[in-house]
C-alpha positions as CSV (number, residue, x, y, z in Angstrom):
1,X,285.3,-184.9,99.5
2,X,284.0,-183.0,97.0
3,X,284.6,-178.9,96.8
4,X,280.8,-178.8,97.7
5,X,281.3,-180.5,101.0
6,X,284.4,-178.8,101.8
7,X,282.8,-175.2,101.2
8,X,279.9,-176.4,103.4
9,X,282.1,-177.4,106.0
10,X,284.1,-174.5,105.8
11,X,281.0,-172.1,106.4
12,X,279.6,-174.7,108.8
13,X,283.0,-174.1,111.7
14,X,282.6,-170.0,110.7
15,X,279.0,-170.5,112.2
16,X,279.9,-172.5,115.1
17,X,283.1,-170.4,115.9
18,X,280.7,-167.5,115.5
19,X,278.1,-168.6,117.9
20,X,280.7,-169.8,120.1
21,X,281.9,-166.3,120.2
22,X,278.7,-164.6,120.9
23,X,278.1,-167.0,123.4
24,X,281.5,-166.0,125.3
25,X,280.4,-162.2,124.8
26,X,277.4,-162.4,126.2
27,X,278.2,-164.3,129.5
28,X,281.1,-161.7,129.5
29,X,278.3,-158.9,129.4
30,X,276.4,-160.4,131.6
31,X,278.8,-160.9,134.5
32,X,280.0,-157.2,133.9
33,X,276.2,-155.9,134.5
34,X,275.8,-157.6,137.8
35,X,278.8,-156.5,139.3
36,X,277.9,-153.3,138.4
37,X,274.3,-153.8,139.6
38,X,275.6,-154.7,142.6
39,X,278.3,-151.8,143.3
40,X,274.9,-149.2,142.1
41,X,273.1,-150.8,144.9
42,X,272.5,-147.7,147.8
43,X,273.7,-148.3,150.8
44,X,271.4,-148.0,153.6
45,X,272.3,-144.8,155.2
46,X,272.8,-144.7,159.2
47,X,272.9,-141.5,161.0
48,X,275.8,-141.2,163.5
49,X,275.1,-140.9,167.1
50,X,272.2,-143.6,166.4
51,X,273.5,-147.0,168.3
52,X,271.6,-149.4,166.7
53,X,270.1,-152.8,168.6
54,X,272.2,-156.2,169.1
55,X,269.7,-158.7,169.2
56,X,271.5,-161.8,169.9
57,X,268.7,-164.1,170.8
């Protein structure tokens, strides 16, 4: 192999490992952001005293 091919390579895994990276990052990110969505959500607020209906048909 010539030193050509070997510096290609070589540059070649940095991309991949890069990419691979980001990759890992982003799906990281994007897990974090829904759980946060999720715990942002507002909870339907219920007045107390108010019995609310069972339907259980």
């Amino acid at each position: 192999m010539s030193r050509t091919d070997e510096v290609v390579s070589r540059a070649l895994a940095v991309v991949a490992a890069s990419r691979a990276l980001r990759e890992k990052h982003e799906k990281h990110r994007r897990e974090v952001y829904k759980r946060v969505q999720i715990a942002s959500l507002k909870r339907p607020s219920i007045p107390k005293g108010i019995q609310l209906r069972l339907n259980l048909q």
